[in-house]
C-alpha positions as CSV (number, residue, x, y, z in Angstrom):
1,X,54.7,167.9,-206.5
2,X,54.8,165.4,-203.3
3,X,51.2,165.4,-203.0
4,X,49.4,163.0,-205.5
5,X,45.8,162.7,-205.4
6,X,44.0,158.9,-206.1
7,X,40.7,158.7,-206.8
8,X,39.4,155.8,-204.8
9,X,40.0,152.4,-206.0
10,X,37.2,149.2,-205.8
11,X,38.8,146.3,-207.6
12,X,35.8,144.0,-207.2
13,X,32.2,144.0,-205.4
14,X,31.1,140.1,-204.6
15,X,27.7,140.2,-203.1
16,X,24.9,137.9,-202.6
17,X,21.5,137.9,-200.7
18,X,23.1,136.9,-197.8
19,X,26.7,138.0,-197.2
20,X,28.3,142.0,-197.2
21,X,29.7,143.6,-200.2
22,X,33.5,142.8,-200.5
23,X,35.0,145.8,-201.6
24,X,38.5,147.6,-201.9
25,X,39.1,151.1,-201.4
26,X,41.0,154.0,-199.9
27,X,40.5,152.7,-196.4
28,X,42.0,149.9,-197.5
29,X,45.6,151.6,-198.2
30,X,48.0,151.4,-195.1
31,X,50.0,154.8,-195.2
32,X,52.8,153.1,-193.6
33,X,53.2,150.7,-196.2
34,X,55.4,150.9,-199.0
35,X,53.6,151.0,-202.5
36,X,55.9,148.5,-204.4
37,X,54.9,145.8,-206.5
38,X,54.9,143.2,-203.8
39,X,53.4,139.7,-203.9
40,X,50.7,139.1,-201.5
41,X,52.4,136.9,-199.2
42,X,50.2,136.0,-196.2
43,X,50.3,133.4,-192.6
44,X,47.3,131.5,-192.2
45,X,46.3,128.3,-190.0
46,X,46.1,125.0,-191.1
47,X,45.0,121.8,-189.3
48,X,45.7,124.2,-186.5
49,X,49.4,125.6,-187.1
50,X,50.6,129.0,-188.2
51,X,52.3,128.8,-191.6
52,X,53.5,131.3,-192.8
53,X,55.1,132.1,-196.4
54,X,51.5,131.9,-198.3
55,X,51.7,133.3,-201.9
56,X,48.4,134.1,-203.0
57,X,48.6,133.4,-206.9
58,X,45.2,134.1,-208.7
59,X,47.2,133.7,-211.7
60,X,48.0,129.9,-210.7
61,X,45.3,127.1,-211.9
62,X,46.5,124.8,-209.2
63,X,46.9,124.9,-205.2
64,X,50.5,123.5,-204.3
65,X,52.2,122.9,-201.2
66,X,55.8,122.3,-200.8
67,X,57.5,119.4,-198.8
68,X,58.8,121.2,-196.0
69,X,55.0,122.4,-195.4
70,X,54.1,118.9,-195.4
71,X,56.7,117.4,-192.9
72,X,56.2,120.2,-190.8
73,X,52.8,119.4,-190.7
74,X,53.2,115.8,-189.8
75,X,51.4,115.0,-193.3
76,X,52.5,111.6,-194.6
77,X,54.6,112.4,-197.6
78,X,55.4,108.8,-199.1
79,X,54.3,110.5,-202.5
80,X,56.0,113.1,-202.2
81,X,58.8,115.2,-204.1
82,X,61.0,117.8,-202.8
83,X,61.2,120.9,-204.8
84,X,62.6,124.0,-203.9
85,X,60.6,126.7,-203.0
86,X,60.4,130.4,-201.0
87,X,56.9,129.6,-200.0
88,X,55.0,126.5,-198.1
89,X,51.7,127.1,-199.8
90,X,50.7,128.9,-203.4
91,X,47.3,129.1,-203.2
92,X,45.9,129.8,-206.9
93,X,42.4,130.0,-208.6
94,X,40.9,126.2,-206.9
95,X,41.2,127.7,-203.1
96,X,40.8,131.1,-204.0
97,X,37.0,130.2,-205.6
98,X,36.3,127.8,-203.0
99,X,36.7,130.9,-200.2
100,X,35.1,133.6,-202.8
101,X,38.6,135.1,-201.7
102,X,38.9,138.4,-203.5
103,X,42.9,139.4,-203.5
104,X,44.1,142.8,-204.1
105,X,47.6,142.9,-204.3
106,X,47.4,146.9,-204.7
107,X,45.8,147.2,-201.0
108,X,47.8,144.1,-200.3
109,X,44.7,142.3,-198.6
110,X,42.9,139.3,-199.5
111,X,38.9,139.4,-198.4
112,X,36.7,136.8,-198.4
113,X,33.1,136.4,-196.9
114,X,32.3,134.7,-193.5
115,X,29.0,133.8,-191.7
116,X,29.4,137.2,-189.9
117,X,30.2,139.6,-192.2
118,X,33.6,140.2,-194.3
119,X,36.8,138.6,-193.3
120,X,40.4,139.9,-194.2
121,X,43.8,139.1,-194.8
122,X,46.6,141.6,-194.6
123,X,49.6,140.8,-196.9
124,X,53.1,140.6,-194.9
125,X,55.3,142.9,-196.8
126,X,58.7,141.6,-194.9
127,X,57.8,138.2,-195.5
128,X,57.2,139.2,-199.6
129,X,60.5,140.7,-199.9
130,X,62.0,137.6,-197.8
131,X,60.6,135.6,-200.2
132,X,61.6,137.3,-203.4
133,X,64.9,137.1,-202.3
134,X,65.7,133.9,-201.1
135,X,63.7,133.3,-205.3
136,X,66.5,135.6,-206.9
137,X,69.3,133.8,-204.4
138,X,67.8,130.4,-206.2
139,X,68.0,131.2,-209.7
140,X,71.2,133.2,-209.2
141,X,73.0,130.4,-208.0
142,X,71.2,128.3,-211.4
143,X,73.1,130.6,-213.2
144,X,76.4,131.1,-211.7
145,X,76.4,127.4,-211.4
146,X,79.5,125.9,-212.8
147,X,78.9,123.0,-215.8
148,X,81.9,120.8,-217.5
149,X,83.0,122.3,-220.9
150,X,84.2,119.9,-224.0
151,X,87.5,118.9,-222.5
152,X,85.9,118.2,-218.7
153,X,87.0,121.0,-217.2
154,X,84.5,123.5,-215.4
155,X,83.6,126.9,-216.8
156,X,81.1,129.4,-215.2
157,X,77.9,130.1,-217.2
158,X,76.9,133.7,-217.1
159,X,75.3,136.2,-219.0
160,X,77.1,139.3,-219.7
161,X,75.7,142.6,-220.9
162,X,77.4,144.8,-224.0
163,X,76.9,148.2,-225.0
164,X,75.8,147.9,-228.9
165,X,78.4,150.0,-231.2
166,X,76.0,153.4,-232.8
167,X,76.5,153.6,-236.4
């Protein structure tokens, strides 16, 4: 029972007349990774710094980076808002099209083409799980925040969960 057999995957083929087929399949698979539903969380540089903390979002019709990112960055941020975030950068549909990035959150790799052939992106599992927790750490605290009742005094919001009575 421990050995499963998987038919090769391809998730997408891009090609034109110039450029390589991008491609995902079986090669593609690290054995050493863990096959859990992980974001693809990636580093990549940016007016020539390492940032790491990337969320490739293809779901996401907008490219957003937080205010830490920028003030890291030395961007000037008179415009700017803070917002909370695990991540620096979400990079969603606009980027992702511009690059003809192809992510595969199932090989955990993002591939795009380059002048020389087929250029890759290997998702950071740590960093994924890093940043899903300091997200559930976030919204936990939302919710086991404390907010003034009727009389003024403070009462902790939760949720609890009750077995249903069977008729």
């Amino acid at each position: 029972m421990g050995n499963h057999w998987q038919a090769p995957i391809q998730v997408y083929n891009v090609n034109s007349e110039n450029q390589e087929e991008i491609s995902f399949n079986s090669q593609d698979m690290d054995p050493m990774r863990n096959q859990n539903n992980d974001a693809l969380v990636i580093s990549a540089t940016l007016a020539n710094f390492l940032v790491k903390k990337v969320l490739i979002d293809s779901g996401s019709s907008a490219d957003i980076m937080f205010y830490d990112a920028y003030v890291q960055l030395g961007i000037d941020n008179a415009q700017l808002r803070k917002a909370p975030s695990a991540y620096n950068i979400i990079l969603g549909r606009p980027s992702l099209n511009l690059f003809r990035a192809i992510a595969s959150t199932f090989h955990m790799k993002l591939k795009f083409p380059t002048s020389v052939g087929v250029g890759e992106v290997v998702g950071d599992e740590l960093m994924a799980r890093v940043c899903y927790v300091n997200t559930l750490k976030r919204s936990r605290k939302k919710l086991d925040g404390k907010a003034p009742n009727a009389k003024g005094k403070r009462v902790m919001i939760g949720i609890e969960h009750r077995a249903r009575d069977t008729p």
